[in-house]
C-alpha positions in Angstrom: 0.0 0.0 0.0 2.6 2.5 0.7 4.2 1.4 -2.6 0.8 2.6 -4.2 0.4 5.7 -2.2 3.7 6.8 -3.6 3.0 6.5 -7.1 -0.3 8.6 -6.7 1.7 11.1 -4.5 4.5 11.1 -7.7 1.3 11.4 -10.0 -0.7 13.8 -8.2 2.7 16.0 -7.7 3.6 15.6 -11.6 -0.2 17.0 -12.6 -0.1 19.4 -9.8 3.7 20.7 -11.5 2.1 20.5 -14.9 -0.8 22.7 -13.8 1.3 24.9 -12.6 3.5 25.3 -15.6 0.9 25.7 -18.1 -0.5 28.3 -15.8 2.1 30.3 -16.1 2.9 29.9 -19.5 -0.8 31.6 -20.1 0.1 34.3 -17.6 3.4 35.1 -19.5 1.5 34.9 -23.3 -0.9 37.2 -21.6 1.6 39.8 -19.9 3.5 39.6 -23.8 0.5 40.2 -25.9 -0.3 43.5 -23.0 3.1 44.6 -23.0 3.2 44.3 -27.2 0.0 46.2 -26.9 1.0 49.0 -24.9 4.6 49.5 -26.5 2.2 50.0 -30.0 0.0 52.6 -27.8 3.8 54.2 -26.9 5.5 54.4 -30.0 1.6 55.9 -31.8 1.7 58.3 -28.8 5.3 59.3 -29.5 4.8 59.9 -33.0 2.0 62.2 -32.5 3.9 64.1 -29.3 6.8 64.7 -32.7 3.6 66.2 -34.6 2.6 68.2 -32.2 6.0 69.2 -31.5 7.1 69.9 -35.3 3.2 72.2 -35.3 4.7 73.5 -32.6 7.7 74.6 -33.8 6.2 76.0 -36.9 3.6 78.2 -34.7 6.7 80.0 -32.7 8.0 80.4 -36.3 5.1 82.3 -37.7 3.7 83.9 -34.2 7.4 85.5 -34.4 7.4 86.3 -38.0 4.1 88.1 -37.3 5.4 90.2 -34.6 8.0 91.2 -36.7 8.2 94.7 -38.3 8.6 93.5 -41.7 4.9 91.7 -41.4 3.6 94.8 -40.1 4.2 96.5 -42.9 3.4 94.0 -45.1 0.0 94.0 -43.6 -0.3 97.6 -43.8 0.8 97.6 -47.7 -2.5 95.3 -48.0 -4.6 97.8 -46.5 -3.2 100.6 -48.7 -1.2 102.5 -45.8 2.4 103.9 -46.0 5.0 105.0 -43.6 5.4 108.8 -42.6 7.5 110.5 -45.3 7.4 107.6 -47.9 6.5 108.5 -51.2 3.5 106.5 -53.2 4.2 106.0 -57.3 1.0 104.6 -59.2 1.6 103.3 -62.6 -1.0 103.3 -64.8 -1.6 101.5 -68.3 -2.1 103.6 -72.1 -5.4 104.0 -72.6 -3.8 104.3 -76.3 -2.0 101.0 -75.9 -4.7 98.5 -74.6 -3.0 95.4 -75.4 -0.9 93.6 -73.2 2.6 95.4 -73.9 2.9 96.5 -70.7 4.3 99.7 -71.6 3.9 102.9 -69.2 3.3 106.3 -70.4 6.0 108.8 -69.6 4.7 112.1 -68.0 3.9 114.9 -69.7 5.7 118.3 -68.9 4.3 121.7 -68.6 4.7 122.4 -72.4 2.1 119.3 -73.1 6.0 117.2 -74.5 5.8 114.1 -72.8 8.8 113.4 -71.3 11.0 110.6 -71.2 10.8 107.9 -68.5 13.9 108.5 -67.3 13.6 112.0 -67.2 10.6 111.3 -64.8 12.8 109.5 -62.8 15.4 111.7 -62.3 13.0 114.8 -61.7 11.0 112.7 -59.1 14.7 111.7 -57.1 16.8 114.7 -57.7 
């Protein structure tokens, strides 16, 4: 009888080790497939922290560009304004010469000549 009581002891002990194993091996294919899981939910989450950085990056860029002087008075070129002392030149097409030449009529001067362009030019400066 003892001889029998061994063997189911050995048995039982085997199946009870078995059990054990097997539960284990489910607990670590478990924690893998989690872990695998959340290192995908780390590395999508990283990518999109290097987005937002990068939109970041380019919204210093432009707030500072737009608190810059020169985008003032780009702005203010839009709206038609111009700085104290500068001086506005409109050039106008011929009414003569409708095509789409893209020639400018000189001025005329006070004897009703019209003048050349670079005459203009140097009148307006000098």
């Amino acid at each position: 009888m003892n001889q029998n009581f061994r063997t189911i002891a050995t048995f039982l002990f085997f199946i009870g080790g078995f059990a054990v194993i097997v539960v284990t091996l489910v607990l670590v294919v478990k924690e893998k497939k989690r872990s695998h899981v959340i290192q995908d939910e780390i590395y999508a989450l990283e990518q999109e922290k290097k987005q937002y950085e990068h939109e970041n990056v380019e919204l210093q860029d432009k707030i500072a560009y737009l608190q810059s002087e020169h985008s003032y008075e780009k702005e203010a070129k839009k709206l038609n304004y111009k700085k104290p002392g500068e001086h506005v030149v409109i050039v106008r097409r011929s009414r003569e010469n409708d095509d789409d030449s893209g020639q400018v009529m000189g001025a005329v001067s006070e004897e009703g000549k019209q003048k050349d362009h670079y005459h203009v030019w140097l009148s307006y400066f000098f």
